[in-house]
MMTF fields as JSON, N, C-alpha, C and O atoms, coordinates in Angstrom:
{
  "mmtfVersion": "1.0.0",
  "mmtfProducer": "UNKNOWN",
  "numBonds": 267,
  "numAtoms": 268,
  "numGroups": 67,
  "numChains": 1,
  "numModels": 1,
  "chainsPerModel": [1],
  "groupsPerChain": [67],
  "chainIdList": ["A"],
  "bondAtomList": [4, 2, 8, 6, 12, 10, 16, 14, 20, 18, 24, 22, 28, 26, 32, 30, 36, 34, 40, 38, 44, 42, 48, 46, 52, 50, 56, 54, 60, 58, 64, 62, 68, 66, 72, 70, 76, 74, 80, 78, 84, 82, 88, 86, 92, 90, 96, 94, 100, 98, 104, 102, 108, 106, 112, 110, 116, 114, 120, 118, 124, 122, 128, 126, 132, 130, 136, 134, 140, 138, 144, 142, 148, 146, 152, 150, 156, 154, 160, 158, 164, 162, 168, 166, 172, 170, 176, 174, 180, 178, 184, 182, 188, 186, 192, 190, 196, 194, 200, 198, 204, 202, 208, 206, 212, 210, 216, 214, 220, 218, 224, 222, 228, 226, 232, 230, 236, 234, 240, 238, 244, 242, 248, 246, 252, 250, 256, 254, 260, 258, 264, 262],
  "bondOrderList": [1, 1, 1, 1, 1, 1, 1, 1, 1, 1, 1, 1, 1, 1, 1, 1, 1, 1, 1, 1, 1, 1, 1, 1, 1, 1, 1, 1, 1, 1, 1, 1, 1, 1, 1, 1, 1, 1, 1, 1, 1, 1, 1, 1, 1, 1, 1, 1, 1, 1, 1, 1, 1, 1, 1, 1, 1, 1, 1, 1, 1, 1, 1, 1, 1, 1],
  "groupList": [{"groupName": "UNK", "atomNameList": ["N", "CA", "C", "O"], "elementList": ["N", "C", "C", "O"], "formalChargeList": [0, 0, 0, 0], "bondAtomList": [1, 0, 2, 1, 3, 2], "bondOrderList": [1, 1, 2], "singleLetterCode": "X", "chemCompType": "L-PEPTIDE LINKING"}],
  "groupTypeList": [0, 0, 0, 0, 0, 0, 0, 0, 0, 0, 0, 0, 0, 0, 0, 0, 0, 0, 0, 0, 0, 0, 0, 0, 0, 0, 0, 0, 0, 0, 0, 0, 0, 0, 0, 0, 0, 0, 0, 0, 0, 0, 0, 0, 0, 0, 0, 0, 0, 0, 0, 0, 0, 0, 0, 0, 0, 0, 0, 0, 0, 0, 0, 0, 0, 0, 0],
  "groupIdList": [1, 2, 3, 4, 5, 6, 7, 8, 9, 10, 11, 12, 13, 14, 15, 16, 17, 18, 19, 20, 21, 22, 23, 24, 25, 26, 27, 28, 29, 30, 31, 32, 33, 34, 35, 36, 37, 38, 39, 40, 41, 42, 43, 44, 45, 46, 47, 48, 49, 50, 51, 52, 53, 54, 55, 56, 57, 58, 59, 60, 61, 62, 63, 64, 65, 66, 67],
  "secStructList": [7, 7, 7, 1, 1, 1, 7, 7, 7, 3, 3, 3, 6, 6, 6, 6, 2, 2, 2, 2, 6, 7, 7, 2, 2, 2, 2, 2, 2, 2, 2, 2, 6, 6, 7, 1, 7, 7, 7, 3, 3, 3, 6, 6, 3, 3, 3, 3, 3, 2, 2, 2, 2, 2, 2, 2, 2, 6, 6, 6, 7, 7, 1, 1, 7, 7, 7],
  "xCoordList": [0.842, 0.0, 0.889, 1.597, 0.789, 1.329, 0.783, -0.408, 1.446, 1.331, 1.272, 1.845, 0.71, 0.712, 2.151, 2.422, 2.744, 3.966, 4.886, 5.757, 4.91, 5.521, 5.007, 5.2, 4.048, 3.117, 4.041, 5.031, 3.416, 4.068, 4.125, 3.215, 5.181, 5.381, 4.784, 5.01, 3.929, 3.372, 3.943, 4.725, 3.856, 4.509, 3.862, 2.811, 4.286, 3.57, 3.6, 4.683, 2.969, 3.086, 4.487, 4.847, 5.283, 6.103, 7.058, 7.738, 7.154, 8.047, 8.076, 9.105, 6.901, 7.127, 7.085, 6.976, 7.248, 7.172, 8.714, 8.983, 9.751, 11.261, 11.581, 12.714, 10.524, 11.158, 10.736, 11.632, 10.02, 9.559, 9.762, 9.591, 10.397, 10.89, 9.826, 10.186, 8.328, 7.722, 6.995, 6.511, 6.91, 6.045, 4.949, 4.104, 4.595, 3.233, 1.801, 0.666, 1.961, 0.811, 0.485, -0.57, 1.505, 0.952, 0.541, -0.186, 1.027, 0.734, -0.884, -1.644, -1.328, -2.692, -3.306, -4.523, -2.67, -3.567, -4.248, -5.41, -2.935, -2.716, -4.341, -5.284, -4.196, -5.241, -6.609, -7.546, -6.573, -8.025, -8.392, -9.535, -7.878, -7.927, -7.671, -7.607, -7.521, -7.327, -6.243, -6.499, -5.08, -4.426, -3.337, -3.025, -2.771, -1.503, -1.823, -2.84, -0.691, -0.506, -2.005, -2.623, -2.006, -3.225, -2.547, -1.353, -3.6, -3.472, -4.585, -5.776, -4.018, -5.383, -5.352, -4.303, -6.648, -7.579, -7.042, -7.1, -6.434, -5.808, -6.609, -5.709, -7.578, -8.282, -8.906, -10.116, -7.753, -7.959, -6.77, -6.575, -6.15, -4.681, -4.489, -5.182, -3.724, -3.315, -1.683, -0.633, -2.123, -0.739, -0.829, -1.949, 0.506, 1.014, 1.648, 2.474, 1.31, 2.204, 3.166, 2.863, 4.19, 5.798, 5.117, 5.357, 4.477, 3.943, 3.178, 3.106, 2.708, 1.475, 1.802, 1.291, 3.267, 3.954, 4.552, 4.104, 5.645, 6.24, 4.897, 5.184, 3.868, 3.131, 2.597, 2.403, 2.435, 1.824, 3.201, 2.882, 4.659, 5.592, 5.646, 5.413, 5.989, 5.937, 4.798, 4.922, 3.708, 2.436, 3.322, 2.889, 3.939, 4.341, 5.912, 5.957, 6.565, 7.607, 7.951, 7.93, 8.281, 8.411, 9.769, 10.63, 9.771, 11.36, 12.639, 12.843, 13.512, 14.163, 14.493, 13.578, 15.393, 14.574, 13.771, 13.667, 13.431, 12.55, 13.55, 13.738, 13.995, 14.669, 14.178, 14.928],
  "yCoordList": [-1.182, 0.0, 1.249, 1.586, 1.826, 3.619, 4.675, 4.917, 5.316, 6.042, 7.309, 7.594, 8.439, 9.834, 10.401, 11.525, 9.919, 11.011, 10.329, 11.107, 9.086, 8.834, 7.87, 6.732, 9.335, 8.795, 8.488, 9.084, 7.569, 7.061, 8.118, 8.897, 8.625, 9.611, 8.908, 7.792, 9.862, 9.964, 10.448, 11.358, 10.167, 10.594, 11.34, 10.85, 12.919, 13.405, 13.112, 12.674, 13.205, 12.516, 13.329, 12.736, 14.32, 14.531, 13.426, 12.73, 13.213, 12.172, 10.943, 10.284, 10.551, 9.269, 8.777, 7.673, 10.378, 10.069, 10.26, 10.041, 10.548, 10.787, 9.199, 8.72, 8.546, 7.314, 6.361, 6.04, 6.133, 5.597, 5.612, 4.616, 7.084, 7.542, 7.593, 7.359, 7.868, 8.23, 9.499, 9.97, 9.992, 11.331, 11.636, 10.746, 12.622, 12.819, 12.805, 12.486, 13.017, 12.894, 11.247, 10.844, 10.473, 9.089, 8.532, 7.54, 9.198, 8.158, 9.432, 9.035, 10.615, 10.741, 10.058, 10.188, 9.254, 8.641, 7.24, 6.863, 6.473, 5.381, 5.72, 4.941, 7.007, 7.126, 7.18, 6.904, 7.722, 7.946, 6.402, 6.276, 5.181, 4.424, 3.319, 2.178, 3.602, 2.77, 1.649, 0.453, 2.073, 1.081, 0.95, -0.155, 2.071, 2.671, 2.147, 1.545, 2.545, 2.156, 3.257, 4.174, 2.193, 2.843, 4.16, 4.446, 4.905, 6.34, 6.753, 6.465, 7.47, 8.45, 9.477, 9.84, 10.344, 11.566, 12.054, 11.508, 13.49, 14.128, 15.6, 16.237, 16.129, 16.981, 17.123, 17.032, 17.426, 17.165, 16.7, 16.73, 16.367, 16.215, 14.358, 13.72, 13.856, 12.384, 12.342, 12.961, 11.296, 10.85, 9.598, 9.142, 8.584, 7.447, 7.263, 8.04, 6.02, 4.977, 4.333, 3.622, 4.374, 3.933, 1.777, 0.933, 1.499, 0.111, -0.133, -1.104, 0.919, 0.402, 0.175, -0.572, 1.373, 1.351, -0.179, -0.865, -0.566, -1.267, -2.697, -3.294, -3.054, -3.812, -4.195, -5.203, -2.609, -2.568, -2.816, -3.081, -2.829, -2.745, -4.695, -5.488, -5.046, -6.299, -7.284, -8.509, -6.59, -7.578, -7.259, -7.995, -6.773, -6.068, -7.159, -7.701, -7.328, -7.944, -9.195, -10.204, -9.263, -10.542, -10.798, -10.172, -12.412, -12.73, -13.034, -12.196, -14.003, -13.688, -14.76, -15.566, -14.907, -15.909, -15.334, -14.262, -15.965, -15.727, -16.84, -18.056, -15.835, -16.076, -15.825, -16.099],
  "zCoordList": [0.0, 0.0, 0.0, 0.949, -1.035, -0.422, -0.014, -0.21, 0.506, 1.211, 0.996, -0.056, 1.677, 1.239, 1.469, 1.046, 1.892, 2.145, 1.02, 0.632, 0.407, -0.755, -2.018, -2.446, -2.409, -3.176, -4.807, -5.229, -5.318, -6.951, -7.57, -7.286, -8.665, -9.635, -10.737, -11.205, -11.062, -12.208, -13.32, -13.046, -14.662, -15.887, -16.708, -17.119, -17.29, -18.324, -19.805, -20.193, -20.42, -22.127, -22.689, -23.706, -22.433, -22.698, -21.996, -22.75, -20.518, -20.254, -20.666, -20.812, -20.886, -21.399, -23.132, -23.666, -23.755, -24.776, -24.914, -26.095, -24.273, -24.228, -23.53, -23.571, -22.954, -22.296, -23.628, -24.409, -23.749, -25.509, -26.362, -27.064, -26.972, -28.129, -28.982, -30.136, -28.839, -29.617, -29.652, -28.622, -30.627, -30.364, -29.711, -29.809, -29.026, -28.038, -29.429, -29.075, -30.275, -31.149, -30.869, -30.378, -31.247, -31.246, -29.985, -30.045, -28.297, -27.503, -27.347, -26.464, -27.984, -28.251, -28.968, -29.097, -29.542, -30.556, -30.123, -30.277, -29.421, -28.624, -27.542, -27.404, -26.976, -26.223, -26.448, -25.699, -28.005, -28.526, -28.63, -28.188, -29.038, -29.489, -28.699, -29.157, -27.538, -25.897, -26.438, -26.3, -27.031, -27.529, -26.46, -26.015, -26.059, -25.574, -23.882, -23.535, -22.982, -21.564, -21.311, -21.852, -19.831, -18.777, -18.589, -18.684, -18.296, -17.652, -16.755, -16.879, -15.835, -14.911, -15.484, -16.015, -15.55, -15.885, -14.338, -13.236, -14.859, -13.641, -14.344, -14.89, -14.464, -14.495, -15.689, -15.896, -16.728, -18.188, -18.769, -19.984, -18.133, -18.3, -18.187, -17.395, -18.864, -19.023, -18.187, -18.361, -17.246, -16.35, -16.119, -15.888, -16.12, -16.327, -15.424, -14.945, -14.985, -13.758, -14.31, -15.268, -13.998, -14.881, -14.603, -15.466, -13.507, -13.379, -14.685, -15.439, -14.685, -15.824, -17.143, -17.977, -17.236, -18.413, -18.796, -19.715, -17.911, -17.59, -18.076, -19.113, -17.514, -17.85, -19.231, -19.91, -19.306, -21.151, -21.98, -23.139, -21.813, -22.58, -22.366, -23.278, -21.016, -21.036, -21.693, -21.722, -22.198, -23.133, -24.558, -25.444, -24.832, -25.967, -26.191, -27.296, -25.668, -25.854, -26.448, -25.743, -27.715, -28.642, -28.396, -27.778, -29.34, -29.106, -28.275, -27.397, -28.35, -27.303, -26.192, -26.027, -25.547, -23.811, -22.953, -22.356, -23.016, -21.692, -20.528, -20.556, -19.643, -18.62, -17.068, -16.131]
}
């Protein structure tokens, strides 16, 4: 459980479009189209749990060992 005094950082579509390497148009697009990682509605604004990221990248991952 966390806690208020060290609550999870959230990510803005600029940050995680620099952690992704894709442009903020597409992870809007990703959103129109519920394709892209979970996000919370933070007023009008879109913010990302690096977990959630991390989850949606791991459904995504071909190839490889799996170790």
């Amino acid at each position: 459980m966390t806690t208020t005094a060290n609550p999870p950082r959230l990510l803005d579509s600029t940050e995680l479009s620099a952690w992704l390497g894709v442009p903020v148009p597409t992870l809007n697009q990703w959103a129109y189209r519920s394709v892209g990682p979970r996000f919370v509605k933070v007023g009008r604004h879109r913010r990302y749990r690096p977990d959630d990221v991390e989850r949606w990248l791991d459904a995504r991952t071909r190839g490889g060992d799996v170790a």
